[in-house]
mmCIF file as gemmi writes it, N, C-alpha and C atoms, coordinates in Angstrom:
data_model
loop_
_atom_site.group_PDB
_atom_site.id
_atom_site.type_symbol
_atom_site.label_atom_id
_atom_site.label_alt_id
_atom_site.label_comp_id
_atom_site.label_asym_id
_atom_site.label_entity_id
_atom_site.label_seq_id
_atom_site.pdbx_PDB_ins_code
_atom_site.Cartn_x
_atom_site.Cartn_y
_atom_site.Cartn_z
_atom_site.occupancy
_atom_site.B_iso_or_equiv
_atom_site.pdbx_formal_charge
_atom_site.auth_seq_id
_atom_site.auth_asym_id
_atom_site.pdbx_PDB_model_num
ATOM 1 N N . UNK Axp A 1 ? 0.853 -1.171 0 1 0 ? 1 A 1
ATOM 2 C CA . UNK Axp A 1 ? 0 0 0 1 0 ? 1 A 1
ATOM 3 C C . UNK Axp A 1 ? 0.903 1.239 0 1 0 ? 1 A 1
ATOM 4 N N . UNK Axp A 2 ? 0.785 2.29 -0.649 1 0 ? 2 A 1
ATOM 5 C CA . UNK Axp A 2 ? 1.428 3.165 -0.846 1 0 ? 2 A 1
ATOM 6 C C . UNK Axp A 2 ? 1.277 4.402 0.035 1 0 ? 2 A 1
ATOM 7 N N . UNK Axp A 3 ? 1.49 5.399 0.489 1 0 ? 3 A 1
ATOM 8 C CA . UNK Axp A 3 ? 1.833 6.486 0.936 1 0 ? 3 A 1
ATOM 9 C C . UNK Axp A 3 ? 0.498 7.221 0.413 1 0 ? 3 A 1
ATOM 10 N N . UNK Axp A 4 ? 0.026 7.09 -0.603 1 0 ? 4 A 1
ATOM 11 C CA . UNK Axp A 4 ? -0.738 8.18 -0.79 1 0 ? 4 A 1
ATOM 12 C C . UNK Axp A 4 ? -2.283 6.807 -0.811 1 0 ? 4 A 1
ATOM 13 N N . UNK Axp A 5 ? -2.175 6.545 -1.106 1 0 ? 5 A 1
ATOM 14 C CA . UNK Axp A 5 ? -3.52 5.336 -0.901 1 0 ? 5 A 1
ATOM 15 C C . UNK Axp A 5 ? -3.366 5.345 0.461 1 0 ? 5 A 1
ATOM 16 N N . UNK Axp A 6 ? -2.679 5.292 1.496 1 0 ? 6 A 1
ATOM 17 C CA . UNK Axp A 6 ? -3.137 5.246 2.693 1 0 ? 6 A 1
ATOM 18 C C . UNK Axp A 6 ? -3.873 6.083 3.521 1 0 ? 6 A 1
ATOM 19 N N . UNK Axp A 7 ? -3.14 7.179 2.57 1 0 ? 7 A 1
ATOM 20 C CA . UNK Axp A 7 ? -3.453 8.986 3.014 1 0 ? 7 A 1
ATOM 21 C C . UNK Axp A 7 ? -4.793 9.227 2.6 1 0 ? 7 A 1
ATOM 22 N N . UNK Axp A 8 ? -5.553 8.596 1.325 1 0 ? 8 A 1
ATOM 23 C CA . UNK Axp A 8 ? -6.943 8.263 1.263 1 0 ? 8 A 1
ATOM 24 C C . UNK Axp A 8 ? -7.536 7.764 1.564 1 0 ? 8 A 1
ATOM 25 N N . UNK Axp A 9 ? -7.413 6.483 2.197 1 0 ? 9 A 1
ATOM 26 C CA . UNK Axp A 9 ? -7.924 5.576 2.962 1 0 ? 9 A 1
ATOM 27 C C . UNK Axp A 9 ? -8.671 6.211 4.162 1 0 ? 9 A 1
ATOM 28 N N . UNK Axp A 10 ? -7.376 6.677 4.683 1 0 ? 10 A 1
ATOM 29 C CA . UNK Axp A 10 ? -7.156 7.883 6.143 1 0 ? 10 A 1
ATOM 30 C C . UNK Axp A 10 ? -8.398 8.784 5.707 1 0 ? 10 A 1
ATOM 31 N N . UNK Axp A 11 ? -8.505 9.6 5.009 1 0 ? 11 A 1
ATOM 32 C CA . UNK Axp A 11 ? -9.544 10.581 4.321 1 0 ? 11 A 1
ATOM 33 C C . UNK Axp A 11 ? -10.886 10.149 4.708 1 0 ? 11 A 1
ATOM 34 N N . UNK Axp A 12 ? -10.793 8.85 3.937 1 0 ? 12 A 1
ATOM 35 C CA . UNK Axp A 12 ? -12.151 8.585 3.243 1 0 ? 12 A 1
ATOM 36 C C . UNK Axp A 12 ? -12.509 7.67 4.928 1 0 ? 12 A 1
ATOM 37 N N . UNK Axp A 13 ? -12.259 7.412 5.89 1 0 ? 13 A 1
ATOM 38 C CA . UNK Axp A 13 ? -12.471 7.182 7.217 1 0 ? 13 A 1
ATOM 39 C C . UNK Axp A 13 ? -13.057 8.339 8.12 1 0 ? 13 A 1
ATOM 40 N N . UNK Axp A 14 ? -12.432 9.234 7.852 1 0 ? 14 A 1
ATOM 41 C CA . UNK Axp A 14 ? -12.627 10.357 8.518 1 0 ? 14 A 1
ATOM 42 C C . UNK Axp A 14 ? -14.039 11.451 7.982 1 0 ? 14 A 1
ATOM 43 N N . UNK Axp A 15 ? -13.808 11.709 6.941 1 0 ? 15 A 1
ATOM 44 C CA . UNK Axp A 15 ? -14.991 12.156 6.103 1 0 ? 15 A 1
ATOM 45 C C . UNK Axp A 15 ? -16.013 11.485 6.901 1 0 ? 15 A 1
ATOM 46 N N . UNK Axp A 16 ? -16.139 9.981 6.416 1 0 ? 16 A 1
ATOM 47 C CA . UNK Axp A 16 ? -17.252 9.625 6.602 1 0 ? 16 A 1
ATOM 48 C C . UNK Axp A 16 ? -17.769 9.347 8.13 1 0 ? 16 A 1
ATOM 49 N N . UNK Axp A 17 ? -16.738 9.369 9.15 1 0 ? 17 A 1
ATOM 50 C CA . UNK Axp A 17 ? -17.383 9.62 10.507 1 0 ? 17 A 1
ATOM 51 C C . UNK Axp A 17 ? -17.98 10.937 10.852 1 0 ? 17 A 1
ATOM 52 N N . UNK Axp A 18 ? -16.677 12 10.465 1 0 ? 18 A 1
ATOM 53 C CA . UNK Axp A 18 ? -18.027 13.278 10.265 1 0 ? 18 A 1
ATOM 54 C C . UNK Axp A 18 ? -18.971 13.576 9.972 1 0 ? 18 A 1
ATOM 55 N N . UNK Axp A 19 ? -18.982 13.048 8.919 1 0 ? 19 A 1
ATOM 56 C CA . UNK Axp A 19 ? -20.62 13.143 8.288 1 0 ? 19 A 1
ATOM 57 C C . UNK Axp A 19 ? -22.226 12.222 8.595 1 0 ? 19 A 1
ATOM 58 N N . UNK Axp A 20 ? -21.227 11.181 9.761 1 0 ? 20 A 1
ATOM 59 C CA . UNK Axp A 20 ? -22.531 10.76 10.46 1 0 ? 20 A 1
ATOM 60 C C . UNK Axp A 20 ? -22.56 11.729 11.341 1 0 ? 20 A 1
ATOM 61 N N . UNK Axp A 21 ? -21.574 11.778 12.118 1 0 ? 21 A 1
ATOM 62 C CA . UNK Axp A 21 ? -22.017 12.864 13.186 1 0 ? 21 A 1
ATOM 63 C C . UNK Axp A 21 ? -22.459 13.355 12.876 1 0 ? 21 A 1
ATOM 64 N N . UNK Axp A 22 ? -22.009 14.286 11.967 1 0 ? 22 A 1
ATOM 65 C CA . UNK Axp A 22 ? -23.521 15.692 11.649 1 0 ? 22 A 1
ATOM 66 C C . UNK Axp A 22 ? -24.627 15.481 11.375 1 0 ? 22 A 1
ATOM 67 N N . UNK Axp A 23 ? -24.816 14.383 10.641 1 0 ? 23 A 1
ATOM 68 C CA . UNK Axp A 23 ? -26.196 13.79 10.67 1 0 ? 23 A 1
ATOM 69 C C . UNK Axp A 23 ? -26.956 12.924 11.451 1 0 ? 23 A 1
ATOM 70 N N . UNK Axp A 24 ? -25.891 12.515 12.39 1 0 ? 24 A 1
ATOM 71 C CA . UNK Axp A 24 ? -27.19 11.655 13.519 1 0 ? 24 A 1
ATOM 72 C C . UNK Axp A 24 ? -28.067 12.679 14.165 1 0 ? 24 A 1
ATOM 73 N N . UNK Axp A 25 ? -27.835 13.726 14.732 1 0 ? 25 A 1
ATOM 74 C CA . UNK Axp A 25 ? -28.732 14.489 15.539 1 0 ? 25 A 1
ATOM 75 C C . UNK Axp A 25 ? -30.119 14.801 14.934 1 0 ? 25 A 1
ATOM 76 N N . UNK Axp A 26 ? -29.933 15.46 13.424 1 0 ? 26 A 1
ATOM 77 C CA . UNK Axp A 26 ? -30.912 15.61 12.985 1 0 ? 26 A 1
ATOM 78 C C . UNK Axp A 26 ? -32.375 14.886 12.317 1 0 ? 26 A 1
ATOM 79 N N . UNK Axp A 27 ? -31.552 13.164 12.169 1 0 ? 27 A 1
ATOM 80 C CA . UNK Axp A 27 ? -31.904 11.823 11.551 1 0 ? 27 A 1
ATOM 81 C C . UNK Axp A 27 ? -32.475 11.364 12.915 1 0 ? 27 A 1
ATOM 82 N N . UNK Axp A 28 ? -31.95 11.478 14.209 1 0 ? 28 A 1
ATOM 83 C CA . UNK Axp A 28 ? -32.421 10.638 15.724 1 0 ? 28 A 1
ATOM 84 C C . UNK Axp A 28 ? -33.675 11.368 16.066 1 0 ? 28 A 1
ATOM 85 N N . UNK Axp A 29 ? -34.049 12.471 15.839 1 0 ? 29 A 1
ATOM 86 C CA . UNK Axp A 29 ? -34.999 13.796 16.236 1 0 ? 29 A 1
ATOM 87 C C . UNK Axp A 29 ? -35.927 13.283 15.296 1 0 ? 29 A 1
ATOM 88 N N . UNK Axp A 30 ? -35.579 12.926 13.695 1 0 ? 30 A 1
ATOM 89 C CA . UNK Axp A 30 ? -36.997 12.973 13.043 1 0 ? 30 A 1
ATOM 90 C C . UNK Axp A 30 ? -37.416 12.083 12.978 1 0 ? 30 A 1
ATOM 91 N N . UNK Axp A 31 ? -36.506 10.275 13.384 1 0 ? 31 A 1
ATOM 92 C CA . UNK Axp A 31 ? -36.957 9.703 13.316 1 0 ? 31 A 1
ATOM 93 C C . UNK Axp A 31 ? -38.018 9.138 14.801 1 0 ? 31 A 1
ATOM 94 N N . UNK Axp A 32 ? -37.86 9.749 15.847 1 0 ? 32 A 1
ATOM 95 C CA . UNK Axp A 32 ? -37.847 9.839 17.136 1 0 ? 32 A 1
ATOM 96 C C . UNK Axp A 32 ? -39.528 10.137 17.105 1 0 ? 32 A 1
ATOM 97 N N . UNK Axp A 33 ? -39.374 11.514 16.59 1 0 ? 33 A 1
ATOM 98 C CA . UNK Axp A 33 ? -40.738 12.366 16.519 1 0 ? 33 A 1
ATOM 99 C C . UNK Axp A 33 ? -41.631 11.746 15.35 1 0 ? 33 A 1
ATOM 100 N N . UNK Axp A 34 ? -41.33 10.7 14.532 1 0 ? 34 A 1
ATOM 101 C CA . UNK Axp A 34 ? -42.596 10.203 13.823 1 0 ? 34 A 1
ATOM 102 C C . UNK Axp A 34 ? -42.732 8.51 14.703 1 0 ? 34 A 1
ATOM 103 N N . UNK Axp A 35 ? -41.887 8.246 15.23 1 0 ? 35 A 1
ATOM 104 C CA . UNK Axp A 35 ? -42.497 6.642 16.018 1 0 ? 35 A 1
ATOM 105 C C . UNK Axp A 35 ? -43.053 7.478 16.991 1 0 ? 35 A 1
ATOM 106 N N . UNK Axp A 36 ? -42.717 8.637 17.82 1 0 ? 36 A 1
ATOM 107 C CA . UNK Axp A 36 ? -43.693 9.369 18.945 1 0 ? 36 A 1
ATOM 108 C C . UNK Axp A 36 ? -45.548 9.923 18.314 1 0 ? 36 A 1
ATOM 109 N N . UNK Axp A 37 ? -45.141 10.177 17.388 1 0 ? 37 A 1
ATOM 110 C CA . UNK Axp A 37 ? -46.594 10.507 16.642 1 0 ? 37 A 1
ATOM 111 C C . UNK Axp A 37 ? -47.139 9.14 16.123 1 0 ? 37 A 1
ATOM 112 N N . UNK Axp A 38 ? -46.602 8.132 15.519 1 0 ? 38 A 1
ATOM 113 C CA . UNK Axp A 38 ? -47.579 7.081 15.46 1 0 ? 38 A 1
ATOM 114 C C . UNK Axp A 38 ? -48.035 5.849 16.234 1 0 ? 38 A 1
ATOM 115 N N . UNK Axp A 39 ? -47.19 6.297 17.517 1 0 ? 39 A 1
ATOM 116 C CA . UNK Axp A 39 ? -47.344 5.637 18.924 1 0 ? 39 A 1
ATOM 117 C C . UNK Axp A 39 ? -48.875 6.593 19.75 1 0 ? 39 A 1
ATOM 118 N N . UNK Axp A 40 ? -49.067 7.816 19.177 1 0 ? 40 A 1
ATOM 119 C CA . UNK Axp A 40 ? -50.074 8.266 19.733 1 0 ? 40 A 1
ATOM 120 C C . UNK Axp A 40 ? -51.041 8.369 19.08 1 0 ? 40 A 1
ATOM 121 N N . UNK Axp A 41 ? -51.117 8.191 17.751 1 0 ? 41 A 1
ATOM 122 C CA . UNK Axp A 41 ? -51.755 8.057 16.529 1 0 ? 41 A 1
ATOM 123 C C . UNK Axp A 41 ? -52.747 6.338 16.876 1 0 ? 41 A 1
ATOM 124 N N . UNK Axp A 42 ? -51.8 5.612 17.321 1 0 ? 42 A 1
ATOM 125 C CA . UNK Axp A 42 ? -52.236 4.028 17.433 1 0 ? 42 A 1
ATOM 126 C C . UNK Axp A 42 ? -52.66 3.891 18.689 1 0 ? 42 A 1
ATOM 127 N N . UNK Axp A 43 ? -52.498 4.818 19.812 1 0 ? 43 A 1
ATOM 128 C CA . UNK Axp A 43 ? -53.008 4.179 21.422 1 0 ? 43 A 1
ATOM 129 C C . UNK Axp A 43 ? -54.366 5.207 21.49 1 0 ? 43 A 1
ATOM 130 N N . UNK Axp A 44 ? -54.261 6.556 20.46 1 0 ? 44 A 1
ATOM 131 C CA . UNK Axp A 44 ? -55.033 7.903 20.978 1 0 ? 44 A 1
ATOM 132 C C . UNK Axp A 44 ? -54.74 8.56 22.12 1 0 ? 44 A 1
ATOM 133 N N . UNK Axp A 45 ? -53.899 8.066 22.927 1 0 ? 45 A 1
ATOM 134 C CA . UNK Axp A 45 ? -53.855 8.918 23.529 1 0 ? 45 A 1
ATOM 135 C C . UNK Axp A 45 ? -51.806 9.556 23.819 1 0 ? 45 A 1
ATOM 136 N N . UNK Axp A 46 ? -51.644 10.431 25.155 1 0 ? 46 A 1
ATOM 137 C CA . UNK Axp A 46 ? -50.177 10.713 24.944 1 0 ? 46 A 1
ATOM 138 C C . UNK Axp A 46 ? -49.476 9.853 25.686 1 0 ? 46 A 1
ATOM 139 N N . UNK Axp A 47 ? -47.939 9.043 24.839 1 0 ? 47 A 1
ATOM 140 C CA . UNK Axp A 47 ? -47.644 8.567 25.455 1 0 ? 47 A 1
ATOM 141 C C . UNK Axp A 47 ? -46.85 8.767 26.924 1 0 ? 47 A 1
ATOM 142 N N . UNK Axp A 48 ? -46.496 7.47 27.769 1 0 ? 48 A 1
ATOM 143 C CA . UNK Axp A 48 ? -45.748 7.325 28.92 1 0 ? 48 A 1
ATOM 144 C C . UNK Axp A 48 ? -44.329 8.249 28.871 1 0 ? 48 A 1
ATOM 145 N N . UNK Axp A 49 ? -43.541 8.532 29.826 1 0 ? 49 A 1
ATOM 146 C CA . UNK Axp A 49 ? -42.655 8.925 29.634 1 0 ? 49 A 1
ATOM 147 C C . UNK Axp A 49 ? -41.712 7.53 29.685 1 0 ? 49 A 1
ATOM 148 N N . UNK Axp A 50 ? -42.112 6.688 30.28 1 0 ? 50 A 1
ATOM 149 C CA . UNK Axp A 50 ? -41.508 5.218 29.578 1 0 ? 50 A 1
ATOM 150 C C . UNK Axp A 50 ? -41.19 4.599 28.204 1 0 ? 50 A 1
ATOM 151 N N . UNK Axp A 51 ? -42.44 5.233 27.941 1 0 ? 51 A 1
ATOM 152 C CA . UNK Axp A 51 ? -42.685 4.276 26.142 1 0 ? 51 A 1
ATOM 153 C C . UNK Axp A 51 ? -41.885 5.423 25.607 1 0 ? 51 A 1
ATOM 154 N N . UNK Axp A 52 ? -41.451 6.969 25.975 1 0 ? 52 A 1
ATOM 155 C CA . UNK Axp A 52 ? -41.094 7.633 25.328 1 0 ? 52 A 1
ATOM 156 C C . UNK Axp A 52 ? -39.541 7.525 25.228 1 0 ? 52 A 1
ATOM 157 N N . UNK Axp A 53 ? -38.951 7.413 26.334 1 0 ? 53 A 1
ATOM 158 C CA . UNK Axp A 53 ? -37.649 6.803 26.637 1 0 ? 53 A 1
ATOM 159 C C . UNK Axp A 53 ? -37.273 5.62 26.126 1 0 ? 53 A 1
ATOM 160 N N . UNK Axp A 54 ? -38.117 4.718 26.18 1 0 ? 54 A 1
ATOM 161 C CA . UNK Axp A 54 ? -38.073 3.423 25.385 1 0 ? 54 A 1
ATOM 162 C C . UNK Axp A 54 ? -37.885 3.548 23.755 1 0 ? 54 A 1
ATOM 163 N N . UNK Axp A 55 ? -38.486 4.623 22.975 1 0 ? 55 A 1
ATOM 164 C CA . UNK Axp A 55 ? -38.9 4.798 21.881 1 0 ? 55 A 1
ATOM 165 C C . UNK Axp A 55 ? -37.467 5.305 21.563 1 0 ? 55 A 1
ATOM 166 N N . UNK Axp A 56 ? -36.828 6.227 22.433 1 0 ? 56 A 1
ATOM 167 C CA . UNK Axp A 56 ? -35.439 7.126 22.495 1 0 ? 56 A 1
ATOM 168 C C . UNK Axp A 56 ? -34.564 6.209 22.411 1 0 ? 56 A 1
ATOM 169 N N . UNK Axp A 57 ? -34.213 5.14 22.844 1 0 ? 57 A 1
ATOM 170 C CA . UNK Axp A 57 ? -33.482 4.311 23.284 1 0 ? 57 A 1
ATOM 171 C C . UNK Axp A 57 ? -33.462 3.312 21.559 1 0 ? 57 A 1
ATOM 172 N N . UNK Axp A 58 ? -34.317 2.81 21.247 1 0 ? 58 A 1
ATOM 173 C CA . UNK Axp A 58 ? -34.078 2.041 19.396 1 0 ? 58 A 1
ATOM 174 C C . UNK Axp A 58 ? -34.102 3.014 18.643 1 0 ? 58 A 1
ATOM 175 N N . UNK Axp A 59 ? -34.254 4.29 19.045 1 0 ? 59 A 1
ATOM 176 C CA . UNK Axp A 59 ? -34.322 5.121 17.691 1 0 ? 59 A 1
ATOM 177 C C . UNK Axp A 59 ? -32.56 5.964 17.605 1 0 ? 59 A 1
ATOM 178 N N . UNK Axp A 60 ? -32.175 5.809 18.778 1 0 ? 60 A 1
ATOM 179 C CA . UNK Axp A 60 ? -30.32 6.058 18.401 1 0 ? 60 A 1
ATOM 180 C C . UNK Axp A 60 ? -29.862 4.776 18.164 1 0 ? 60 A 1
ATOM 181 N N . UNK Axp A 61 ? -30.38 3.465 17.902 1 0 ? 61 A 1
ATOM 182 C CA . UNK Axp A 61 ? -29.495 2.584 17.583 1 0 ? 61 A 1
ATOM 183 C C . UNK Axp A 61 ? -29.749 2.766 16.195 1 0 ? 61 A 1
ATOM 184 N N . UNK Axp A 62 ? -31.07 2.55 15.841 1 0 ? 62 A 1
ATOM 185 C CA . UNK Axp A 62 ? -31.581 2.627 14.303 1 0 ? 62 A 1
ATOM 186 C C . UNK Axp A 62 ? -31.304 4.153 13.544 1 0 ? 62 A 1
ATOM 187 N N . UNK Axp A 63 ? -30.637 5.143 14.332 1 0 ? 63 A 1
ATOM 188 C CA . UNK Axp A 63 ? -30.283 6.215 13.366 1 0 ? 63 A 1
ATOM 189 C C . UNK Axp A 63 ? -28.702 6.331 13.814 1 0 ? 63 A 1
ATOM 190 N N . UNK Axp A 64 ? -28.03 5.796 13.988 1 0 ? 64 A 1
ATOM 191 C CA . UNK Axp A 64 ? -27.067 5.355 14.044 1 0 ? 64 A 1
ATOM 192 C C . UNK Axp A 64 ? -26.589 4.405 13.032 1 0 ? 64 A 1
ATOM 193 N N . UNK Axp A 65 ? -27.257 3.039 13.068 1 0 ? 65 A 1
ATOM 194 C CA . UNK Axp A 65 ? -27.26 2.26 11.264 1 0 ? 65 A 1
ATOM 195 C C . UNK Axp A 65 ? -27.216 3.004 10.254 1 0 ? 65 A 1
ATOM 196 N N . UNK Axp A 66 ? -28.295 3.595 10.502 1 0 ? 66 A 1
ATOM 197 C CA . UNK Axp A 66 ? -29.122 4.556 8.64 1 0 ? 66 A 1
ATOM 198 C C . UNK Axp A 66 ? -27.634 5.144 8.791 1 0 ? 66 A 1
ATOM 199 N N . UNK Axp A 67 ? -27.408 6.286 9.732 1 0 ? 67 A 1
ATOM 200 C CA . UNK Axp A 67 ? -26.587 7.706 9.282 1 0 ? 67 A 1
ATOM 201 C C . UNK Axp A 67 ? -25.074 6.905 8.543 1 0 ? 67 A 1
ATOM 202 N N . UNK Axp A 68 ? -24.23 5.653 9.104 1 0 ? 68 A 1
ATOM 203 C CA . UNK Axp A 68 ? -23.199 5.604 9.484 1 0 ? 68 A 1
ATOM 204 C C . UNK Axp A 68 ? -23.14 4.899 8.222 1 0 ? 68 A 1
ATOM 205 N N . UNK Axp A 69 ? -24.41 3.768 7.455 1 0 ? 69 A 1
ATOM 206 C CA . UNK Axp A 69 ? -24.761 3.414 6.042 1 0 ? 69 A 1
ATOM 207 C C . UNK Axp A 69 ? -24.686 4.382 5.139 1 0 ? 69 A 1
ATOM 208 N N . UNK Axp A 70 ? -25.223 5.437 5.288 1 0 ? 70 A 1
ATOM 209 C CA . UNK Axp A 70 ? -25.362 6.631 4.332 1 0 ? 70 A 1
ATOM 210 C C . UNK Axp A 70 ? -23.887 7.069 4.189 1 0 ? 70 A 1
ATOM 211 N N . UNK Axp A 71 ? -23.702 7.382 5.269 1 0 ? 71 A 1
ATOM 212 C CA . UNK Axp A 71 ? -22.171 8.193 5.422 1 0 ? 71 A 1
ATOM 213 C C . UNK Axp A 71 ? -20.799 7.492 4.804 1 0 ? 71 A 1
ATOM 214 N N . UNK Axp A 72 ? -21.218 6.242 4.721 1 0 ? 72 A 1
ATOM 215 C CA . UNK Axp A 72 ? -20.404 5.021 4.087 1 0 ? 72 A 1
ATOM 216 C C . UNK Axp A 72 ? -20.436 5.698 2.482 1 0 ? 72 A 1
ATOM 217 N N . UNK Axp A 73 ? -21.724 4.588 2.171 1 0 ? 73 A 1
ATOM 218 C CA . UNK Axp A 73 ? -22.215 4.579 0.825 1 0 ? 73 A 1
ATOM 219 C C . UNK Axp A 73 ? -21.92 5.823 -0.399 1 0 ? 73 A 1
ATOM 220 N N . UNK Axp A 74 ? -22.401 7.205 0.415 1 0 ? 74 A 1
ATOM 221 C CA . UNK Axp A 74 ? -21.677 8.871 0.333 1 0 ? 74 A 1
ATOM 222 C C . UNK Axp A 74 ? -20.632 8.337 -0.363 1 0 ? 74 A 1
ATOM 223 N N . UNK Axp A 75 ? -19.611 8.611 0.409 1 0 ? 75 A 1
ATOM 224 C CA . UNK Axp A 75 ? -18.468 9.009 0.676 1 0 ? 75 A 1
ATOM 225 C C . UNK Axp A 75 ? -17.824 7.676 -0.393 1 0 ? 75 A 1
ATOM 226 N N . UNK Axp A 76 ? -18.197 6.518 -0.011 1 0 ? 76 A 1
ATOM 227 C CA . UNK Axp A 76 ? -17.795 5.693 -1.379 1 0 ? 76 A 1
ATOM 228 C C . UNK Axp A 76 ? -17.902 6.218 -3.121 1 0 ? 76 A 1
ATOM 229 N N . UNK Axp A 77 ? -19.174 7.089 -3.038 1 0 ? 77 A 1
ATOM 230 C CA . UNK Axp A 77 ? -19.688 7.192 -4.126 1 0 ? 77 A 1
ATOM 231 C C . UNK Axp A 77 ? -18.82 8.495 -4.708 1 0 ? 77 A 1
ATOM 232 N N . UNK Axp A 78 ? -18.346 9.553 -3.888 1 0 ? 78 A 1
ATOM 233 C CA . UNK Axp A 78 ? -18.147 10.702 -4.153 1 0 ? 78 A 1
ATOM 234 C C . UNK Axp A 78 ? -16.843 10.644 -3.838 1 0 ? 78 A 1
ATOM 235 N N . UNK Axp A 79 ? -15.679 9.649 -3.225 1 0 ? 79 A 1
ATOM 236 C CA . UNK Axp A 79 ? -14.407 10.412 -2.923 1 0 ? 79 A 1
ATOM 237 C C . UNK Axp A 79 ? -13.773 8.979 -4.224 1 0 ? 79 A 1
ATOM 238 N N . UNK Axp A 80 ? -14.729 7.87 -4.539 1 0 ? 80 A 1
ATOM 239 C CA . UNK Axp A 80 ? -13.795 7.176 -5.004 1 0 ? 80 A 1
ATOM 240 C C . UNK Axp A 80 ? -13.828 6.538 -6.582 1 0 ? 80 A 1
């Protein structure tokens, strides 16, 4: 491996952790706030602060997947 392929390698690692970061916050919030709306949509009424914490709790694992997939896939598509 060469000196400069590594130095991209290096790049294309980094890029793409940034760019989940920047996008988990905004991806965890929207996906957060539509299982919170169709959790109240399906019971009628508002939920627990349990079910809401609960809801908080798979929705940073599952926007964590999406962002860190995207941020992959990106960054494959555009640096290489």
């Amino acid at each position: 491996m060469s000196a400069s392929s590594s130095a991209s390698l290096v790049w294309f690692w980094i890029t793409t952790w940034l760019l989940a970061i920047l996008l988990y916050f905004p991806v965890h919030r929207l996906i957060w706030v539509m299982r919170v709306r169709r959790l109240e949509a399906r019971t009628g009424d508002k939920p627990t602060d349990e079910e809401i914490e609960a809801l908080r709790v798979k929705t940073r694992i599952v926007a964590g997947l999406i962002v860190l997939t995207f941020a992959y896939l990106f960054n494959h598509v555009v640096l290489r």
